[in-house]
C-alpha positions in Angstrom: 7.8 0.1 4.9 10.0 2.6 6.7 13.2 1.0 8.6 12.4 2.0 12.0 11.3 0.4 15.0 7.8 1.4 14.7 7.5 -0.6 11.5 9.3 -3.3 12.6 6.6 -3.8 15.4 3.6 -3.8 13.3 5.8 -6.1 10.8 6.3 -8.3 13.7 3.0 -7.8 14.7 1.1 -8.3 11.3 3.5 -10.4 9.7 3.4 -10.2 6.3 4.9 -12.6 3.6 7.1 -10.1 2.1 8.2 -6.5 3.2 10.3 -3.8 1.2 12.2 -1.3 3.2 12.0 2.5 2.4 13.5 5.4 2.9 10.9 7.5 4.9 11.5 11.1 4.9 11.8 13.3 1.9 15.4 14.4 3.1 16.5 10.5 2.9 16.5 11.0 -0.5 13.3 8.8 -1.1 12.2 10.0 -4.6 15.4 11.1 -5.9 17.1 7.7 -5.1 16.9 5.0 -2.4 17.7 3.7 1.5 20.8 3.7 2.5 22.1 0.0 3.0 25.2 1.5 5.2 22.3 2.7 7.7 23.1 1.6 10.9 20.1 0.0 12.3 19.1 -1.8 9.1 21.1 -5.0 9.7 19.2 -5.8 12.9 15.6 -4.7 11.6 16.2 -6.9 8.5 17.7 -10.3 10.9 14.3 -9.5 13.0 12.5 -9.4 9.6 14.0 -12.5 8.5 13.9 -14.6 12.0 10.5 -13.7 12.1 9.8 -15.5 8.8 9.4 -12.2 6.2 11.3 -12.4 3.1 12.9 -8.7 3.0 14.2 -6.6 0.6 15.9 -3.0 0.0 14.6 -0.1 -2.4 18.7 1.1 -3.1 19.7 2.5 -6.1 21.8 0.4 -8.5 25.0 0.8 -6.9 27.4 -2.1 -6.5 28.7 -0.8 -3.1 24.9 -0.7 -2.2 24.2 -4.1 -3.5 27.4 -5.4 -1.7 25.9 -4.1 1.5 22.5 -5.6 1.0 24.1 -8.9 0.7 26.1 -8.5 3.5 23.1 -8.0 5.9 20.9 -10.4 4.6 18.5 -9.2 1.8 17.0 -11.7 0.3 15.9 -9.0 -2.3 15.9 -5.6 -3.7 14.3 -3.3 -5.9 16.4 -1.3 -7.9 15.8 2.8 -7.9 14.8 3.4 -11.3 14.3 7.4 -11.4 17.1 8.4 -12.5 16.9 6.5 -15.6 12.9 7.3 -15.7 13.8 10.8 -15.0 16.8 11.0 -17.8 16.0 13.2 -20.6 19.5 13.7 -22.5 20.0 10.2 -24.3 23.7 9.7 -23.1 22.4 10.0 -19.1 19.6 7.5 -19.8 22.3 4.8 -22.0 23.9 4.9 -18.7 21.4 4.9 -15.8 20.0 2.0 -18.2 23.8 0.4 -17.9 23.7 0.9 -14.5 20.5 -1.0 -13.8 21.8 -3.8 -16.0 24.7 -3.9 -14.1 23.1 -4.1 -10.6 20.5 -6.8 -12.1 23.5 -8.8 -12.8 25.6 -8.0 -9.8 22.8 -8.8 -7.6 21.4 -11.8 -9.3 25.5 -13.2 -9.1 25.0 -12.7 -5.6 22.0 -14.6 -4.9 19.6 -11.7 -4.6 16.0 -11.7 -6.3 15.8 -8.6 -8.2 12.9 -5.9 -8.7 13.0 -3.1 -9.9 10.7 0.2 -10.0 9.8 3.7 -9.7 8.8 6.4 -12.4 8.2 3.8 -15.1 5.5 4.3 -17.6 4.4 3.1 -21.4 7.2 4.8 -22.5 10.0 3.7 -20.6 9.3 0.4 -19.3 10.2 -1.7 -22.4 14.5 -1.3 -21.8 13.9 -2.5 -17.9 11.7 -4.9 -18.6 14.2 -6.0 -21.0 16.7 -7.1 -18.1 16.5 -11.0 -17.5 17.6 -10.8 -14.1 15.0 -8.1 -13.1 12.3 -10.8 -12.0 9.4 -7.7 -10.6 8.8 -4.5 -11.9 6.8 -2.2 -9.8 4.8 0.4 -11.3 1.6 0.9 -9.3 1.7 4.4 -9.0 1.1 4.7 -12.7 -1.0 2.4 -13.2 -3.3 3.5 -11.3 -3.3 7.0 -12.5 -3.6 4.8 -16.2 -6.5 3.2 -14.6 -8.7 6.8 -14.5 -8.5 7.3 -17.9 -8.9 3.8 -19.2 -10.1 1.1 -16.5 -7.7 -0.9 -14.8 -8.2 -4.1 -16.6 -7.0 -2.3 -20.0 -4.1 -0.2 -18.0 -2.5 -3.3 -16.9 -2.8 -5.2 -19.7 -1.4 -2.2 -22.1 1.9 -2.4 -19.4 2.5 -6.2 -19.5 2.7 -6.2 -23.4 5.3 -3.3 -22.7 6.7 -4.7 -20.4 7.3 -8.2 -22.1 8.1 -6.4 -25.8 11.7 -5.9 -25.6 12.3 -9.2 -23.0 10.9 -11.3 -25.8 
């Protein structure tokens, strides 16, 4: 969900077991990375969040300053930005996108942080995230579902968890 107050009401309102807080305009960077942590009203939408019960986490990309805030305001998870590795095309750019991920899984993990992780994985590139022990939810609807046209969504899913689990095993 977005991290405004509108949100937060129906949150309140509805509330759910789990939310995951988004960046909601394009010009928040939303596709090409994730929230904020260091925006200012996040740490009193996430203690509302959290007195009201709902486990909350951040989309942020995996940056240790980022992580450090999430912490800080009382995550209790967050899904790590994987575009830019998804996105990376010369092999040097993706060996470190893929480093940093590792690195935030860890970081945030050490911290006491559950750790997810998604966003432009497919077939292709899942198998090196997937690979991350401390990454404990990859999400990867979006594809699937497109998957799911072509070849039923039973099949699509079940084609992604043996990708998923390849490289982890």
């Amino acid at each position: 969900m977005a991290a405004t107050q509108e949100m937060l009401a129906i949150a309140l309102e509805l509330k759910p077991f789990a939310v995951c807080l988004v960046p909601e305009r394009r010009e928040e960077l939303t596709t090409e990375g994730g929230l904020n942590a260091f925006q200012e009203s996040l740490p009193e939408i996430v203690a509302k969040l959290k007195a009201a019960g709902i486990r909350t986490s951040l989309f942020i990309d995996p940056d240790l300053k980022q992580l450090e805030q999430a912490v800080k305001i009382g995550a209790d998870a967050v899904e790590l930005h994987t575009g830019a590795y998804a996105e990376a095309k010369d092999r040097e750019i993706l060996k470190e996108e893929l480093s940093r991920l590792r690195k935030g899984a860890v970081f945030a993990k050490e911290k006491g942080l559950e750790v997810h992780a998604g966003h432009g994985l497919t077939y292709e590139n899942v198998g090196a995230v997937g690979a991350i022990k401390e990454i404990s939810e990859l999400n990867i609807g979006h594809y699937l579902i497109g998957a799911a046209l072509f070849v039923g969504l039973s099949k699509a899913v079940s084609e992604m968890r043996i990708k998923m689990n390849a490289e982890r095993l």
